[in-house]
C-alpha positions as CSV (number, residue, x, y, z in Angstrom):
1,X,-114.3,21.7,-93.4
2,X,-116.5,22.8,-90.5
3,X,-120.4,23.4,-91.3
4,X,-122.3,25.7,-88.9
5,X,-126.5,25.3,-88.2
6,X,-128.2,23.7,-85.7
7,X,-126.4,20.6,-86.2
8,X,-122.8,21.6,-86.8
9,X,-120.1,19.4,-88.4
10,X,-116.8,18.5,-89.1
11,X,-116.5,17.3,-92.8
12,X,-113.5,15.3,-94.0
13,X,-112.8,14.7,-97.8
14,X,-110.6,12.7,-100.2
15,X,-109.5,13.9,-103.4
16,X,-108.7,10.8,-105.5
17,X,-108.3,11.3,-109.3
18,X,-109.6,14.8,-108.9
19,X,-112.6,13.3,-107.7
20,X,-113.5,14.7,-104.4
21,X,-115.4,12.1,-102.0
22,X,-116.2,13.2,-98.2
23,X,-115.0,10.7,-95.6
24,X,-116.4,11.4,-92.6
25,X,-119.0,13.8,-90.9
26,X,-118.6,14.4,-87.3
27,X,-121.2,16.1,-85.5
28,X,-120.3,18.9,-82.9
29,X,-122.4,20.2,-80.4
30,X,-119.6,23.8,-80.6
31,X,-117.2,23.7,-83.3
32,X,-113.7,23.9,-81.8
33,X,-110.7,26.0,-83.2
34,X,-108.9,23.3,-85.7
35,X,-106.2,24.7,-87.7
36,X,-104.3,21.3,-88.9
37,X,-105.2,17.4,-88.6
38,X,-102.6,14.5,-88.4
39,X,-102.6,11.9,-90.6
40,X,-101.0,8.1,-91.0
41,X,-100.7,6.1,-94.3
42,X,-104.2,4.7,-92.4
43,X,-105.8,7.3,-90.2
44,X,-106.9,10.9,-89.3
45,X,-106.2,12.1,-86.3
46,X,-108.3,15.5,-85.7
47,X,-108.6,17.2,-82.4
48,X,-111.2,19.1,-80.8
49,X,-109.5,21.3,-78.4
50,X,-111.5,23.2,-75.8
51,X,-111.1,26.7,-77.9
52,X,-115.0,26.5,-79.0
53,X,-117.3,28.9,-80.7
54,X,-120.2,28.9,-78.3
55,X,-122.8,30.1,-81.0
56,X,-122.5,30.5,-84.3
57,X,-125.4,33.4,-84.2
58,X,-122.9,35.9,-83.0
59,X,-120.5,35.2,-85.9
60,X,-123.4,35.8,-88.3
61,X,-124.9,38.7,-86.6
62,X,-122.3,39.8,-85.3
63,X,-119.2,43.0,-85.7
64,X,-116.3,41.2,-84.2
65,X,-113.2,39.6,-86.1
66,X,-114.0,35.5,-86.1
67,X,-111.4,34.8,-83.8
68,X,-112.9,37.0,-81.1
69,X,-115.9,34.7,-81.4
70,X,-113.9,31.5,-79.6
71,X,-114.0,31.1,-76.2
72,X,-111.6,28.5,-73.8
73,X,-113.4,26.4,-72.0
74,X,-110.9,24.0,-69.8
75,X,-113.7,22.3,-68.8
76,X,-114.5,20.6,-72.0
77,X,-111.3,18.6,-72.7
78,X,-110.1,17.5,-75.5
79,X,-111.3,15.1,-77.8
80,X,-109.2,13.2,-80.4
81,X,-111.2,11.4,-82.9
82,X,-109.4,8.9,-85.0
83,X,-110.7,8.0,-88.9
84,X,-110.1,5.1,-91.0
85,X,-109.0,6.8,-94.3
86,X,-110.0,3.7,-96.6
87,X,-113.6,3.6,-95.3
88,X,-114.3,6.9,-93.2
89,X,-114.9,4.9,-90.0
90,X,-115.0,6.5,-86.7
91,X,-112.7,4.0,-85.0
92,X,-112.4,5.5,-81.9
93,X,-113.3,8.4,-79.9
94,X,-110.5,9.1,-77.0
95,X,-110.9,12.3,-74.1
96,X,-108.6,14.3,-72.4
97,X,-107.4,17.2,-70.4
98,X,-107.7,20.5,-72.0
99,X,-104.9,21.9,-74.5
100,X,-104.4,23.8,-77.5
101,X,-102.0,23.3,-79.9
102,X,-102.0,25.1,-83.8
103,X,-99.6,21.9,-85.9
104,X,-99.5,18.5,-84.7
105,X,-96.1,16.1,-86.0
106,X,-96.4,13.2,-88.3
């Protein structure tokens, strides 16, 4: 789940029992286009690619579709953060050359 403010984040949740626990929070300084996650028995793997959303003003105040709203910026990379599923740990934070992808394989 992605939260949009000043500050805006990447949330990631558990559902365990039906009880629904959040992970992880990962702040973002522009919230990239994420449409899926890999995931181990172990970890997350989530992927900011450089597809970002430069300001989340225009989406609020603005007329255009959402998707209209991203921008590619090559300049940016890409970030892969990996998660600890047991504990929500940030184990490590790895860059690299811009790309885009919309599944990743497990």
């Amino acid at each position: 789940m992605l939260k949009f403010g000043m500050q805006s984040r990447y949330h990631l949740f558990s559902i365990d029992g039906g009880t629904r626990r959040r992970l992880a929070s990962i702040p973002t300084p522009l919230p990239a286009y994420i449409h899926s996650f890999g995931m181990t028995e172990r970890y997350l793997i989530l992927i900011e690619f450089s597809l970002v959303l430069p300001s989340a003003l225009n989406i609020l105040l603005g007329d255009k579709p959402f998707i209209e709203n991203y921008r590619w910026q090559p300049e940016r990379g890409a970030t892969f953060h990996i998660i600890d599923k047991t504990n929500g740990e940030i184990v490590t934070r790895a860059e690299a050359d811009a790309f885009f992808a919309f599944h990743h394989i497990n």
